[in-house]
C-alpha positions, 0 to 999 in steps of 0.5 A: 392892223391898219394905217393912212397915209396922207396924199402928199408924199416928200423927199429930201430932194423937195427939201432941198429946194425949201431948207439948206439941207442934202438928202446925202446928210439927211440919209446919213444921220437919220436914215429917213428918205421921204416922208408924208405930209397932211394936206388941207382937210387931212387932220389927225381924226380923219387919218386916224379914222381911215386906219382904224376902218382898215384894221376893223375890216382886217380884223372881220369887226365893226363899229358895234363891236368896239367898247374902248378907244384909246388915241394916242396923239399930240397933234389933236384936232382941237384942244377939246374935245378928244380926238378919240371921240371925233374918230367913235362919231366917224366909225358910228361907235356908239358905246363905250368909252373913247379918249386921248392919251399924250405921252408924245413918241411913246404914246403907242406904247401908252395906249396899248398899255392902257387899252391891256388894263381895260381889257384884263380887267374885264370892263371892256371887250374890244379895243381899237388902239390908234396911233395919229399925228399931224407933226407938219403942223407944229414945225418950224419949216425954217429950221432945218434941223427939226423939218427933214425929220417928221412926218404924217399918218395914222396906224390902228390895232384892235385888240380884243379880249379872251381867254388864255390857257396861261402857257407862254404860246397864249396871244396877246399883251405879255408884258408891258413897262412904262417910264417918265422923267420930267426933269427932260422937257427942254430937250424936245418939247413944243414952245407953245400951249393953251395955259402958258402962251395962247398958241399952238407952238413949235417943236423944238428939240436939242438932238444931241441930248435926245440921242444920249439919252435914247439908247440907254432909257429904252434898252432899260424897260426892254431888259424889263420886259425880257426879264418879265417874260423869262425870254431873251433877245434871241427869243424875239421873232421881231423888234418894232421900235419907234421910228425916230431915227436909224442909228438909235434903233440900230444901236439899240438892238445892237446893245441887247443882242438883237439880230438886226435883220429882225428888225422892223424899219419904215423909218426910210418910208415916213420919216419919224411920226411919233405916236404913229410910228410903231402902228405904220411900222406893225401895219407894214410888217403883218400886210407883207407877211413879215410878221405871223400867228405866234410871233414873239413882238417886241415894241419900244419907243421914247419921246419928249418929256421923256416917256419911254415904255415897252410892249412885249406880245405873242402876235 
């Protein structure tokens, strides 16, 4: 694993000063502290590129060993060409095949997702799966209910190929459980686009909804994912969920039996950065030691759409 952060780090007490809002309100009903905000020549491919190169260096890999890069984002450095290939021309990857995937906040889940099927497949050997975002971008620094919630950053997994024995202690992809539902997008989506207004737009999102709906989608596709595996929440060494919002993660763990003290938290750290969420998370989770050689890991996250989706891994 590997991750970046941008330069420019903001607390609640900073918004404070720009929006009508409390760090006390804003602890209260998301949990987040600070967050991190992209500056001036920090785009999504170069906070994408940093992670990635700390995760190849972790892993003992380089640039010649990749053959797939899979890029979740909805913040792209241009509409095209792929943020994924800004990130392979970076690293000098010159083989393979490097694309983005959009599912918004699931798109992690998405692109590991992806990158399992390449790889089983035998098509592809080595993976670097990344999950990039520069929300700052895309809000509307006047509204105060969506501003305190979203961050910036980038976290990066390399996943490679190899053969297992078939025993449930094999490492790896065990399982994993995707869902969309179209009929959402007015409850979180961005009012803007190349084919409907010419412009980027702004994030919008009506966060009663989104919370009603969370906890039941996403404990769905984990119950999916435990029945998959024959395993059950008390199996699990660590649960690494989207970084949205602590009261959802809370309350999902709490719905399926999971120990709260192993759940994986950074929400308080970068705020909610969608598709990167789950990747900083991991990267803090495996850099303090938390998470081991054999770990039972299991990952969720919904975003706008809706998406949700699950991935259950032996570390």
């Amino acid at each position: 694993m590997g991750a970046s952060l941008p330069e420019r780090r903001l607390t609640n007490k900073d918004l404070e000063k720009m929006v009508d809002t409390t760090d006390e309100w804003i602890v209260q009903r998301t949990g987040i502290r600070e967050r991190y905000i992209a500056g001036p020549g920090e785009t999504t491919s170069v906070l994408a590129t940093r992670a990635a190169q700390k995760a190849l260096e972790r892993a003992g890999r380089t640039a010649a060993d990749i053959d797939l890069i899979v890029l979740a984002t909805s913040t792209p450095d241009f509409t095209f060409p792929s943020t994924a290939t800004q990130v392979q021309a970076a690293l000098g990857v010159t083989r393979g095949a490097a694309f983005d995937v959009q599912a918004v906040c699931s798109g992690f889940v998405y692109a590991v997702t992806i990158a399992d099927k390449f790889l089983t497949s035998g098509s592809h050997e080595c993976a670097l799966v990344i999950g990039a975002e520069t929300f700052s971008r895309i809000l509307d620094w006047e509204d105060r209910t969506t501003c305190v919630l979203f961050g910036d950053g980038a976290g990066a997994m390399v996943l490679a190929r190899h053969e297992g024995t078939g025993e449930g202690r094999d490492r790896g992809i065990m399982t994993t459980h995707l869902r969309s539902d179209g009929r959402h997008r007015e409850k979180l989506y961005v009012d803007g686009g190349p084919s409907t207004t010419g412009t980027v737009g702004k994030l919008r999102m009506s966060g009663k909804e989104v919370f009603r709906h969370a906890v039941g989608m996403v404990t769905d596709v984990m119950t999916d994912a435990f029945k998959a595996t024959g395993t059950t929440a008390k199996d699990l060494d660590w649960f690494v969920p989207h970084q949205a919002n602590e009261r959802i993660i809370d309350a999902s763990a709490d719905k399926l039996g999971i120990a709260r003290e192993k759940i994986v938290k950074t929400v308080h750290l970068h705020g909610n950065t969608s598709a990167a969420s789950i990747p900083l998370a991991l990267a803090t989770a495996c850099e303090d030691g938390r998470i081991k050689t054999h770990d039972l890991v299991m990952l969720e996250a919904m975003g706008g759409g809706f998406t949700w989706g699950s991935v259950m891994l032996r570390w």
